[in-house]
C-alpha positions as CSV (number, residue, x, y, z in Angstrom):
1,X,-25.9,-19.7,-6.3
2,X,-22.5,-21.5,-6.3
3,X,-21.2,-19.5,-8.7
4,X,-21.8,-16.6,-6.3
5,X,-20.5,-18.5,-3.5
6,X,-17.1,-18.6,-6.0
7,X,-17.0,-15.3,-6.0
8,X,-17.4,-14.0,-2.8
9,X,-14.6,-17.0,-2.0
10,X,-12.3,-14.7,-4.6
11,X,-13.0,-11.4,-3.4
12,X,-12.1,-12.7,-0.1
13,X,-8.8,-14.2,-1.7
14,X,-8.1,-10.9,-3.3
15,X,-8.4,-8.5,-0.1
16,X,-6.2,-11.4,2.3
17,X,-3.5,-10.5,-1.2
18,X,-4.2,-6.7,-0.7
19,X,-3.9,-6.7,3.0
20,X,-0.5,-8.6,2.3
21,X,0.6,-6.5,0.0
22,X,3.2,-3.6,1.4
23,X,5.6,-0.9,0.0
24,X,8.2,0.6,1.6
25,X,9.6,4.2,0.7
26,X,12.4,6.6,1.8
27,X,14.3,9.7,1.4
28,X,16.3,11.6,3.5
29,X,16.5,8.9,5.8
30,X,12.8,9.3,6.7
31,X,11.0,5.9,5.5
32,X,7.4,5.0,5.1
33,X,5.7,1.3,5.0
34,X,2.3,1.5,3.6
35,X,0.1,-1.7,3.7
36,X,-2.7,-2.7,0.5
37,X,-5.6,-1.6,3.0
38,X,-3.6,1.4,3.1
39,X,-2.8,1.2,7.2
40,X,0.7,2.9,7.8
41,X,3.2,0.0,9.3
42,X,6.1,2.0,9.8
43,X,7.3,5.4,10.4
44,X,10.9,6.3,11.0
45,X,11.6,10.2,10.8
46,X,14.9,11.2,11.0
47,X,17.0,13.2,13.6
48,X,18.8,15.2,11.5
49,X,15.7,16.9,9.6
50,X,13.5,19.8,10.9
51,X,10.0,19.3,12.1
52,X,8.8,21.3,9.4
53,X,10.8,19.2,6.8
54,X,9.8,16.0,8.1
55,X,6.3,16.3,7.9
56,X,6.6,17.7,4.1
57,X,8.1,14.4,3.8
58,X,6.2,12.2,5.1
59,X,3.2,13.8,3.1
60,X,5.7,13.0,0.0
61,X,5.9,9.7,0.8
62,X,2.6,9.0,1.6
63,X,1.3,10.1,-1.5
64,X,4.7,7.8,-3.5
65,X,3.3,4.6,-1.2
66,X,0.1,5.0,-2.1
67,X,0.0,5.6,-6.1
68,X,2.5,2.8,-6.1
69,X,-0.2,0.5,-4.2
70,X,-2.5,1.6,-6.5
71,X,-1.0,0.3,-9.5
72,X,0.4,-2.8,-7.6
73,X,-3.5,-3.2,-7.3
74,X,-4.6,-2.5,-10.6
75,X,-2.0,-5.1,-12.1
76,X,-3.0,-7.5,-9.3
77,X,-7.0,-7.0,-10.2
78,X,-6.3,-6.8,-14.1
79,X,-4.8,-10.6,-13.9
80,X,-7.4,-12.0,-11.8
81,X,-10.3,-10.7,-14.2
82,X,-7.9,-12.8,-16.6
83,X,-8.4,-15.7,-14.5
């Protein structure tokens, strides 16, 4: 039982580390912050882009922020199993 308790206690640990967790990208002056728990924190688009070119790139740097949470996820899970 306390070794559940442990565990749950970690996994807890580990989301309050994922929901901390936060990568920014940008290009073309258009710049995305993308949080562990995936939830966008920042948008800035850019007045010198068309409509149609901003939203191809903020669907660019959606997809950028989130493999790059991924693997700052993976690494982050792969060293607490090492624990």
């Amino acid at each position: 039982m306390f070794d559940q308790l442990k565990q749950m206690m970690e996994m807890r640990n580990l989301q309050a580390q994922i929901k901390k967790q936060t990568v920014q990208v940008e290009r073309q002056g258009v710049k995305l912050s993308l949080r562990g728990d995936l939830e966008i924190t920042e948008l800035q688009l850019s007045d010198e882009l068309d409509a149609k070119t901003q939203s191809r790139l903020v669907l660019d740097l959606l997809r950028e922020a989130r493999e790059k949470i991924q693997k700052d996820m993976a690494q982050l899970f792969s060293s607490q199993m090492k624990s």
